[in-house]
PAROFI-455439 format. One record per residue: residue number from 1; residue in three letters; x, y, z of N, C-alpha, C in turn. Coordinates in steps of 0.001 Angstrom, whole numbers, plus 500000, padded with zeros to 6 digits. Layout:
R resi resn     nu     nv     nw    cau    cav    caw     cu     cv     cw
R  NUM  Ala      X      Y      Z      X      Y      Z      X      Y      Z
...
# end
This chain:
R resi resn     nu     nv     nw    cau    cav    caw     cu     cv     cw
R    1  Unk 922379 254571 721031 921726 255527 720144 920399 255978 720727
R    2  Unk 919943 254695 721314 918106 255353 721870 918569 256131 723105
R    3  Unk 919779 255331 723767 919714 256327 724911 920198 257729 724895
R    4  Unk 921009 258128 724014 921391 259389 723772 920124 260120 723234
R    5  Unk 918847 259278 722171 918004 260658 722280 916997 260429 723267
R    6  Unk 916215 259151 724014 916166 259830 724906 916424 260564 725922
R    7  Unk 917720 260645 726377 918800 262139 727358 918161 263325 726639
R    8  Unk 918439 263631 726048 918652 264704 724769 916442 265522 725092
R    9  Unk 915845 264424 725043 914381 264965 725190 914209 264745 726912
R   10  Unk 914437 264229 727406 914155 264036 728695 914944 265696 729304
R   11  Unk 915855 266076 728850 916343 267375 729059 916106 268783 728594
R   12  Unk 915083 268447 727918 914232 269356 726723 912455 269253 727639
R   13  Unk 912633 268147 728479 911080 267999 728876 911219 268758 730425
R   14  Unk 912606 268424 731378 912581 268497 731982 912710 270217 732372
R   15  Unk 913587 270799 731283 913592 272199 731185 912428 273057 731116
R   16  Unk 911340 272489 730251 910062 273144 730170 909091 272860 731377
R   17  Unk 909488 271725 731947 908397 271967 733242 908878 272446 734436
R   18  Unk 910382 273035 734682 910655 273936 735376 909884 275463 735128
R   19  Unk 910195 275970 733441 910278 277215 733149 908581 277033 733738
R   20  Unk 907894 276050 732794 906393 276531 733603 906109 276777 735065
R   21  Unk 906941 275730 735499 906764 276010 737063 906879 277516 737766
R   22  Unk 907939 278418 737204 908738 279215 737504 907625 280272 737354
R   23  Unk 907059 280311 735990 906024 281165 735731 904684 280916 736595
R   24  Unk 904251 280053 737157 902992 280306 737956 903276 280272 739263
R   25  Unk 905014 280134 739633 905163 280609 741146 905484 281478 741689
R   26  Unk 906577 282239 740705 907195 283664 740753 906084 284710 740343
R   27  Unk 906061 285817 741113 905707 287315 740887 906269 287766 739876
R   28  Unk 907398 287574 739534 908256 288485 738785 908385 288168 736934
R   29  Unk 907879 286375 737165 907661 286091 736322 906713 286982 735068
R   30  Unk 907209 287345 733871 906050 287837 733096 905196 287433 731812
R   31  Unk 906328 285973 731406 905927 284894 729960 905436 284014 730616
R   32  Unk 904370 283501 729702 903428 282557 729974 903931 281051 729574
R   33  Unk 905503 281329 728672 905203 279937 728646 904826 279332 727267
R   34  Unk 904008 279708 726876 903738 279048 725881 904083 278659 724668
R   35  Unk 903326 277524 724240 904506 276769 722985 903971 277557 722247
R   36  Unk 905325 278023 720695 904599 278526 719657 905054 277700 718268
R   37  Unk 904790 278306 717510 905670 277225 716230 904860 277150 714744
R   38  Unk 905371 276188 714276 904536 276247 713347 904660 274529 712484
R   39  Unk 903841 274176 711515 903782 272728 711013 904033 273122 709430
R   40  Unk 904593 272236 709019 904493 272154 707042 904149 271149 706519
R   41  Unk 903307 270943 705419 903139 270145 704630 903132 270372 703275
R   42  Unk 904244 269016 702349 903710 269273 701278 903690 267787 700467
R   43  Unk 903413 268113 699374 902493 266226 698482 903118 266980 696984
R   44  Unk 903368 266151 696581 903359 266015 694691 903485 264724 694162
R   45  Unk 903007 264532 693366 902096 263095 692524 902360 263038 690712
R   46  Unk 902507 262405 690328 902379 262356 688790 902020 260892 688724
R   47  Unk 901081 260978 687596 900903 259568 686744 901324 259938 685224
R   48  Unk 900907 258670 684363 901104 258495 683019 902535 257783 682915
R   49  Unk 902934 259040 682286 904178 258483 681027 905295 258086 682515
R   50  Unk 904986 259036 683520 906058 258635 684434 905308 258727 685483
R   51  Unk 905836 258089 687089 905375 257777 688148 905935 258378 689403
R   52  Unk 905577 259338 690427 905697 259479 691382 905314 259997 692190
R   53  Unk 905725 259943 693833 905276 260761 694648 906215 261218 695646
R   54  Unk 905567 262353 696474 906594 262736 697245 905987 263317 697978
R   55  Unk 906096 263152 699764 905444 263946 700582 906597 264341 701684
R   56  Unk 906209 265345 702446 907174 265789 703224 906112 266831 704244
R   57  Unk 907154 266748 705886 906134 267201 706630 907356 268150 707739
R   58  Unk 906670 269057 708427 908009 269282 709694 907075 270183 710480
R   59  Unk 907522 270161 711754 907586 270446 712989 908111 271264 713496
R   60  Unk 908310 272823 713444 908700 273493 714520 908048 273969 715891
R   61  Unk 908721 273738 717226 907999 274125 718113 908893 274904 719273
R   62  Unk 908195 276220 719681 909144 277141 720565 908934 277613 721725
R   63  Unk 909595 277765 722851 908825 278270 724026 909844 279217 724173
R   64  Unk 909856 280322 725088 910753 281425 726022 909769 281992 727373
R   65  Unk 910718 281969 728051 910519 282285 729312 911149 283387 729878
R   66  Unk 910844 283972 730837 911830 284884 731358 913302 284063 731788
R   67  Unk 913226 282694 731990 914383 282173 732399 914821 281019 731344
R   68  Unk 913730 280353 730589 914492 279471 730015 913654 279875 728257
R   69  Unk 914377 278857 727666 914550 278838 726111 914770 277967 725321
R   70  Unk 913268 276981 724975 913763 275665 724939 912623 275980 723259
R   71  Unk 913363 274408 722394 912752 274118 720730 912687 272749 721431
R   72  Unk 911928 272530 719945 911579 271014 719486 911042 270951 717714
R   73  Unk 911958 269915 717153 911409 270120 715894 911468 268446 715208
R   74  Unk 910795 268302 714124 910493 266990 713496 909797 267164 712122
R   75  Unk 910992 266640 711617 911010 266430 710068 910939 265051 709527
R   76  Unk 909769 264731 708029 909630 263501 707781 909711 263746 706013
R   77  Unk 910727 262659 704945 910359 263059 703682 910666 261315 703129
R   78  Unk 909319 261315 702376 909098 259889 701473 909564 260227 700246
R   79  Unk 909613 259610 699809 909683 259432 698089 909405 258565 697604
R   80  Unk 908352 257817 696420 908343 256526 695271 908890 257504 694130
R   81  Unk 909317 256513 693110 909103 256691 692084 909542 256009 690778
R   82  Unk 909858 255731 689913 910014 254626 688996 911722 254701 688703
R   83  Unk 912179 253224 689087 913596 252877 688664 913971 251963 688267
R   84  Unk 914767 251930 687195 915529 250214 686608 916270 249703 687174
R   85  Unk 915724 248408 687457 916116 247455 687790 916621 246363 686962
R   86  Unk 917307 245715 687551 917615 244254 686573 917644 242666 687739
R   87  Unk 916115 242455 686289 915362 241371 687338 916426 239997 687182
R   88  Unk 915965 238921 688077 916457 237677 687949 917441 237077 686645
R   89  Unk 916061 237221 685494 916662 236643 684421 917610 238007 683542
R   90  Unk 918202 238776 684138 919286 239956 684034 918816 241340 682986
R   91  Unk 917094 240883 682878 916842 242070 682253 916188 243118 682885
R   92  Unk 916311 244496 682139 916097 245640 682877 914679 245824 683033
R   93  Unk 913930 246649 683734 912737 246392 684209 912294 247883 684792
R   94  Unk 911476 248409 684643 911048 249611 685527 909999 249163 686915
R   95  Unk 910210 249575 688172 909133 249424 689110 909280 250698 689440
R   96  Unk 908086 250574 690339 907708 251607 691252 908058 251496 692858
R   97  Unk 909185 252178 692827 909920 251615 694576 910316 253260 694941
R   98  Unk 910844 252821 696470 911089 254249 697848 912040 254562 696745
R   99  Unk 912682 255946 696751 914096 256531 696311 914387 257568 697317
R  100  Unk 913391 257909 698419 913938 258305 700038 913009 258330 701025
R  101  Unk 913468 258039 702472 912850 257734 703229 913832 258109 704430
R  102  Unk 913167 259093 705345 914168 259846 706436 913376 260506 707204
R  103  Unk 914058 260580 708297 913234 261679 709892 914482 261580 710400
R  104  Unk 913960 262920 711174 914510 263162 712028 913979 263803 713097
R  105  Unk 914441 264251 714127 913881 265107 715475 915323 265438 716673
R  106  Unk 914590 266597 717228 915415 266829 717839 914738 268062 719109
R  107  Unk 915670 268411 720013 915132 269268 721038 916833 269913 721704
R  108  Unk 915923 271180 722291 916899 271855 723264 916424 272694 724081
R  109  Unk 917400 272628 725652 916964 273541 726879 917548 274636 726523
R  110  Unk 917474 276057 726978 918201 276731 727252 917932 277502 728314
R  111  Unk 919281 277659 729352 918731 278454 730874 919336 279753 730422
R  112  Unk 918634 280824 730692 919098 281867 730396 920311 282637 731674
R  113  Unk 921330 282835 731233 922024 284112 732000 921911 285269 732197
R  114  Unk 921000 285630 731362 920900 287074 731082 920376 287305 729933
R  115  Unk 919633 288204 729253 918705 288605 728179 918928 288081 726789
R  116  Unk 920594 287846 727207 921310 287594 725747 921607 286259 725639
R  117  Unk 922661 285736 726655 923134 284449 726757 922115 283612 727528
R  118  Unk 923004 282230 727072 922128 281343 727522 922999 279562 727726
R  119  Unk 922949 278696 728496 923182 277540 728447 922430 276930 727972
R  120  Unk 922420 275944 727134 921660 275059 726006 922426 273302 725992
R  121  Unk 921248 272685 726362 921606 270956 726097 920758 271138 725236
R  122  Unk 921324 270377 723952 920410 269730 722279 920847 268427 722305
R  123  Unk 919665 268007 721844 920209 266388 721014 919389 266605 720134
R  124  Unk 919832 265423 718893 919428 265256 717390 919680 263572 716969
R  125  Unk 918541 263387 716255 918562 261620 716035 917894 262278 714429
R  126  Unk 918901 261126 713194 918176 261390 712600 918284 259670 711493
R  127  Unk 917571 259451 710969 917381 258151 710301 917298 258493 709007
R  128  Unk 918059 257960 707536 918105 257959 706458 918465 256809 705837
R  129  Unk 917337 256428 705279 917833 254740 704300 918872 255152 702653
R  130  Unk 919029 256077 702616 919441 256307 701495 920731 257791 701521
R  131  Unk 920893 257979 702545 921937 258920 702352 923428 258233 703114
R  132  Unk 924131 259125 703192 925702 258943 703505 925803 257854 704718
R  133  Unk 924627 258062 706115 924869 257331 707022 923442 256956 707538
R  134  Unk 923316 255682 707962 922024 255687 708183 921543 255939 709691
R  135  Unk 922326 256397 710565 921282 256929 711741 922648 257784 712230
R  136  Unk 922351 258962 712655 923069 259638 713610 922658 259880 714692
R  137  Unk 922997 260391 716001 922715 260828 717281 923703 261474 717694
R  138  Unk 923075 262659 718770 924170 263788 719072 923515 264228 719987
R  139  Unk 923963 264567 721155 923898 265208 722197 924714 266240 722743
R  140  Unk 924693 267170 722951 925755 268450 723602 925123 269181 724290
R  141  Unk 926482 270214 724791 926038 271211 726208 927311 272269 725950
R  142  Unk 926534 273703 725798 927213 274744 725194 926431 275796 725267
R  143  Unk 927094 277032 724469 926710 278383 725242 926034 279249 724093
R  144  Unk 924984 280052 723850 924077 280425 723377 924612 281663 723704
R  145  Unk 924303 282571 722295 924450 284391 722460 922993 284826 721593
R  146  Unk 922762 285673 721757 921150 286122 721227 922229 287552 720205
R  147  Unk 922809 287763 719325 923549 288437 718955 922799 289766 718410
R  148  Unk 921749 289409 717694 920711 290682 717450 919333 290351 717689
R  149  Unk 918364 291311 718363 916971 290877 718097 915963 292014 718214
R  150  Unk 915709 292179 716842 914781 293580 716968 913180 293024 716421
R  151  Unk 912612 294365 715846 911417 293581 715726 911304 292907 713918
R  152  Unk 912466 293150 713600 912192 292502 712137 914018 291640 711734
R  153  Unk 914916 291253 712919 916074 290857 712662 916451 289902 713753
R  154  Unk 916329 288719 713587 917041 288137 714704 918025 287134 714372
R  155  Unk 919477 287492 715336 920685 286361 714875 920868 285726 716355
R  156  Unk 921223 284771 716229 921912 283495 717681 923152 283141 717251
R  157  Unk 923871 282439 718244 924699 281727 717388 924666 280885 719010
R  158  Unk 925163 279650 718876 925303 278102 719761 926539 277671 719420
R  159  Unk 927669 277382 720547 929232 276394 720392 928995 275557 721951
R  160  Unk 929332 274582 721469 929892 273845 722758 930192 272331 722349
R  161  Unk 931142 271630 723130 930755 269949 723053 929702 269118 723176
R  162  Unk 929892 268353 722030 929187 267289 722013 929799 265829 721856
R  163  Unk 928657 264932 721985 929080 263355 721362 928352 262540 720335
R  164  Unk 928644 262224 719545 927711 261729 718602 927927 260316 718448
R  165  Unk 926905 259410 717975 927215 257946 717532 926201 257993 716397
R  166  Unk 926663 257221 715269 925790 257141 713744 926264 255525 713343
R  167  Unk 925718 255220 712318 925541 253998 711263 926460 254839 710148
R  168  Unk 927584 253875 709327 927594 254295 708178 927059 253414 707132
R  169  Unk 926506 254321 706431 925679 253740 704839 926387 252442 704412
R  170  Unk 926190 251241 703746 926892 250218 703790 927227 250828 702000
R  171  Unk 928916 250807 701636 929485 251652 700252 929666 250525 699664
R  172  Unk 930364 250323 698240 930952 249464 697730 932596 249738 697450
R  173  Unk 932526 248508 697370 934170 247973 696928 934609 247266 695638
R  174  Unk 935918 247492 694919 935660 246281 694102 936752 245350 694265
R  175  Unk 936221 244017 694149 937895 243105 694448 938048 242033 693130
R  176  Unk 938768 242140 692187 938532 241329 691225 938061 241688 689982
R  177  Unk 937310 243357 690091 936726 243716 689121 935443 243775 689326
R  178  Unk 935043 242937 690377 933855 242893 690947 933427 243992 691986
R  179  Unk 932299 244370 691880 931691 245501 693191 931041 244480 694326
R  180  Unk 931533 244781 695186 930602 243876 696638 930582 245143 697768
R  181  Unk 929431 244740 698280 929148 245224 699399 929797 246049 700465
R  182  Unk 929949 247073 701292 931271 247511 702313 930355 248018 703345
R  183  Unk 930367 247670 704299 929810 248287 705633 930933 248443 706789
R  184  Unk 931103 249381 707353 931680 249342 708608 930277 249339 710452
R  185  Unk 931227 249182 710923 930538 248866 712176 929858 250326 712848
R  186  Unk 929005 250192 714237 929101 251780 714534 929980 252364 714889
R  187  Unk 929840 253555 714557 931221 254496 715164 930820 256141 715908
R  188  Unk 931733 256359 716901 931240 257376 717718 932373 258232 717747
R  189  Unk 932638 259462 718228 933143 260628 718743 932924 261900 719360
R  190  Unk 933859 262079 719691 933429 263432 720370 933246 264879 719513
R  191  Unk 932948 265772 719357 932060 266469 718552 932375 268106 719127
R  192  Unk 932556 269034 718346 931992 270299 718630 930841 270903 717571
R  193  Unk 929623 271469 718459 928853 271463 718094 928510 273133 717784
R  194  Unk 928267 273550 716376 927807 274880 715950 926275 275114 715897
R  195  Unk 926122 276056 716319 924394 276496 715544 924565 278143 715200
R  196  Unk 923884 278700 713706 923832 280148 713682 922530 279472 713007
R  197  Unk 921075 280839 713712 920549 281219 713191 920197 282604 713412
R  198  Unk 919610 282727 712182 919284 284042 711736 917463 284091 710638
R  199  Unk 916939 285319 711656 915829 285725 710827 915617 286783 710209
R  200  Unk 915208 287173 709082 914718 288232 709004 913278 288786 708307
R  201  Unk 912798 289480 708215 911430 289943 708016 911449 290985 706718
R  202  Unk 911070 290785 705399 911678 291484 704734 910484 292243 704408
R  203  Unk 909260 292053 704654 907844 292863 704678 906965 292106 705125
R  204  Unk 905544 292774 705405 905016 292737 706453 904707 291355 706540
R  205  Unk 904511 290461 705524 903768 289220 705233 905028 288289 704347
R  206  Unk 906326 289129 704250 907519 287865 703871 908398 287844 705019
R  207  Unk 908675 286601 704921 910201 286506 705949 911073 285441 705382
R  208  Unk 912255 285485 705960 913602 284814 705628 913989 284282 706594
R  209  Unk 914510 283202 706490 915707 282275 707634 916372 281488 707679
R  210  Unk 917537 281226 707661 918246 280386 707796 919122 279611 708627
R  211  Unk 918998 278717 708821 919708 277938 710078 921108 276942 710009
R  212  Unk 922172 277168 710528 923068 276518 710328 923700 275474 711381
R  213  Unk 923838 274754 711037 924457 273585 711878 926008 272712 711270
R  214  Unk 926616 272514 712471 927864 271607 712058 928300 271466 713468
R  215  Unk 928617 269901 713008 928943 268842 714045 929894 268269 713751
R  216  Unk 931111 268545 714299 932980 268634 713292 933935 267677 714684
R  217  Unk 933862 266602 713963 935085 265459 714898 935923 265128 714200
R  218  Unk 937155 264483 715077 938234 263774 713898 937942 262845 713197
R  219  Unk 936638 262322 713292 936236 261207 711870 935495 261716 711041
R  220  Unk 934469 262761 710750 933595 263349 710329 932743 264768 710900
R  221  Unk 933169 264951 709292 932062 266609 710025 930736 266723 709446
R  222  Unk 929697 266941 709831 928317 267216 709531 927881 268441 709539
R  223  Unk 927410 269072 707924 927611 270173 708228 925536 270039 707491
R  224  Unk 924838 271139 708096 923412 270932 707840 922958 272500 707397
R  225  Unk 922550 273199 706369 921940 274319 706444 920618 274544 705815
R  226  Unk 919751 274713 706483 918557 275231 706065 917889 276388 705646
R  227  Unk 917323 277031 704622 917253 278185 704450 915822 278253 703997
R  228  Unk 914771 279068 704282 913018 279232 704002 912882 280874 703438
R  229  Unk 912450 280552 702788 911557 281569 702238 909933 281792 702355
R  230  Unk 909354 282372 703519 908009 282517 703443 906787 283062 703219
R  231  Unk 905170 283134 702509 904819 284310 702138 903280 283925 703048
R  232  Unk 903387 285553 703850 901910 284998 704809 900583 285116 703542
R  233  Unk 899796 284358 703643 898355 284484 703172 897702 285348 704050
R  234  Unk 897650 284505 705198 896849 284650 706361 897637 284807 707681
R  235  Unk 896524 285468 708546 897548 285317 709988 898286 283682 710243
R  236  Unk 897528 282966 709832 897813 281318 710018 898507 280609 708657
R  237  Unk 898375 281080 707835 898750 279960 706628 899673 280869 705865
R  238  Unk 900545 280036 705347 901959 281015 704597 902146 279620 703623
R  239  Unk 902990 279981 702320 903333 279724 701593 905202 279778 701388
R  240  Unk 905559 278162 701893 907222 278552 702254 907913 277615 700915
R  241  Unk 909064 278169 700737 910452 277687 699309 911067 277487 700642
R  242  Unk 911630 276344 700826 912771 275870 701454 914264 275247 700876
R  243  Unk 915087 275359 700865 916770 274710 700551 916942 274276 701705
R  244  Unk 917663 272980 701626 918416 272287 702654 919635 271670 701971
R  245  Unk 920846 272123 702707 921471 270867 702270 922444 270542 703301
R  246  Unk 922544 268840 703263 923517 268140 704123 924769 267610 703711
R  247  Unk 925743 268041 704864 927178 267431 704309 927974 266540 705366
R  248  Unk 928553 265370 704674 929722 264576 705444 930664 264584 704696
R  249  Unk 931729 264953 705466 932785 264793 705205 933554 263187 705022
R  250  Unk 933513 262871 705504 933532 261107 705543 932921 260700 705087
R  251  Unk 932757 259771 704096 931878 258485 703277 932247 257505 703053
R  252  Unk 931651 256551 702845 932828 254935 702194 932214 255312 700826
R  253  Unk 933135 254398 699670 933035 254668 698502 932140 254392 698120
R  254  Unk 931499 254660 697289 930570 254572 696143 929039 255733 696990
R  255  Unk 929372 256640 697967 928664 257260 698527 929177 258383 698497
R  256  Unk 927978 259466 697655 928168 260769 697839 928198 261873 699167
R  257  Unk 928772 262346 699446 929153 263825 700152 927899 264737 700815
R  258  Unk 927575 264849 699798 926003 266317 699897 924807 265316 699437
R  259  Unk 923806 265772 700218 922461 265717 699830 921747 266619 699831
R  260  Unk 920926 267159 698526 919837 268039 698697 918485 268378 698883
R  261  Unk 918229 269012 699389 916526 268819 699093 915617 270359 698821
R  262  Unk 914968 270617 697877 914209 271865 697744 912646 271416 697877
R  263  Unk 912105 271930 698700 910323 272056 698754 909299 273360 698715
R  264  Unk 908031 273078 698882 907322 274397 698561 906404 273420 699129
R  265  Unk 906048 274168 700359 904894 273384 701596 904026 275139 701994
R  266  Unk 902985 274476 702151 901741 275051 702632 902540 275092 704768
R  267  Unk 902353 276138 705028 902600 276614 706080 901501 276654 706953
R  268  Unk 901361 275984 708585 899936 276475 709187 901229 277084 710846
R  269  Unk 901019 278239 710770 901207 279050 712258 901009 278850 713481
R  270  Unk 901046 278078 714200 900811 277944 715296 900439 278825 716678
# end
């Protein structure tokens, strides 16, 4: 698992210090290179009658070159908040405990062919104590189309193989009437790997985007879509509504399918 994401960034590192190279040796060169991107944060809190919190953070980061075309991104979301329990002596009880805790990260090269296409290695690691599986990893190598890109519309789309290895969530069983425990061991396969995204700009200071992912083997498919809504303040600070939601196809029992998540994070531009 570590070694697949480090491959996965070591090929994401090694791509960007070519493209730089390329740019301060070539004439012909005309991009500088540089990273662009942007960070999110957001917090919500309650006390009194009820208890919680919730913070969440992410990472986008982008470079293009005249020759290459490489990301990097990193997402983090906590959660407390008050749940019944049933203590020792079998009565119910409210505390204040995690109800999620997850990251992830990920990166990709892309060498360009031509204005449009492109070859692309990605990998993706992602860790969840509380959803369907608790760690995935994925690595692939596949072919990139730049399908539209004007100054207020841009679509991609990404196919190629991959391999993935994950944890599944430990489910329950019942034998007797009784519920116990169910874990299986790790498990890996081979993978084809999707990406569509798409932007668009719907005035001068909103934009739209959504990003799609699915990672489809004969044991499980992972399907991931992200969708933002953003409103600029400032050249630097925007105000984003995000939807996400994740899907496996595979679960052991007593484990749901989809997970969702909606936020509203303070945006800083990079």
């Amino acid at each position: 698992m570590k070694n697949l994401l480090m491959t996965s960034l070591a090929l994401a590192a090694l791509a960007t210090f070519t493209a730089q190279a390329q740019d301060t040796s070539s004439g012909t060169q005309t991009s500088t290179g540089t990273w662009t991107g942007s960070g999110e944060l957001g917090f919500a809190s309650t006390t009194g009658n009820s208890r919680s919190q919730n913070v969440n953070a992410k990472l986008n980061l982008n470079q293009e070159t005249d020759q290459w075309k490489n990301s990097f991104f990193a997402d983090w979301l906590r959660s407390k908040g008050q749940v019944t329990v049933t203590n020792a002596q079998g009565n119910a009880v409210k505390q204040f405990d995690t109800t999620a805790d997850r990251y992830d990260l990920g990166a990709s090269a892309g060498y360009k062919l031509d204005p449009r296409s492109y070859i692309v290695a990605a990998g993706r690691y992602e860790h969840d104590d509380f959803a369907a599986y608790r760690w995935q990893a994925t690595v692939s190598l596949g072919y990139g189309y730049m399908a539209l890109k004007t100054d207020r519309t841009q679509l991609s789309f990404e196919i190629g193989p991959g391999y993935t290895e994950y944890q599944p969530a430990t489910g329950t069983q019942t034998i007797n009437g009784v519920e116990v425990p169910l874990k299986e061991p790790r498990q890996s396969q081979v993978v084809a790997r999707g990406l569509a995204n798409y932007k668009y700009r719907l005035t001068e200071n909103t934009a739209f985007d959504d990003t799609l992912l699915m990672e489809s083997g004969s044991k499980n498919t992972y399907l991931q879509n992200d969708a933002g809504l953003a409103v600029s303040m400032t050249k630097k600070l925007s105000i984003k509504v995000g939807f996400q939601v994740r899907h496996n196809s595979n679960v052991l029992p007593g484990i749901r399918h989809t997970d969702t998540l909606t936020t509203t994070n303070i945006v800083y531009n990079l």
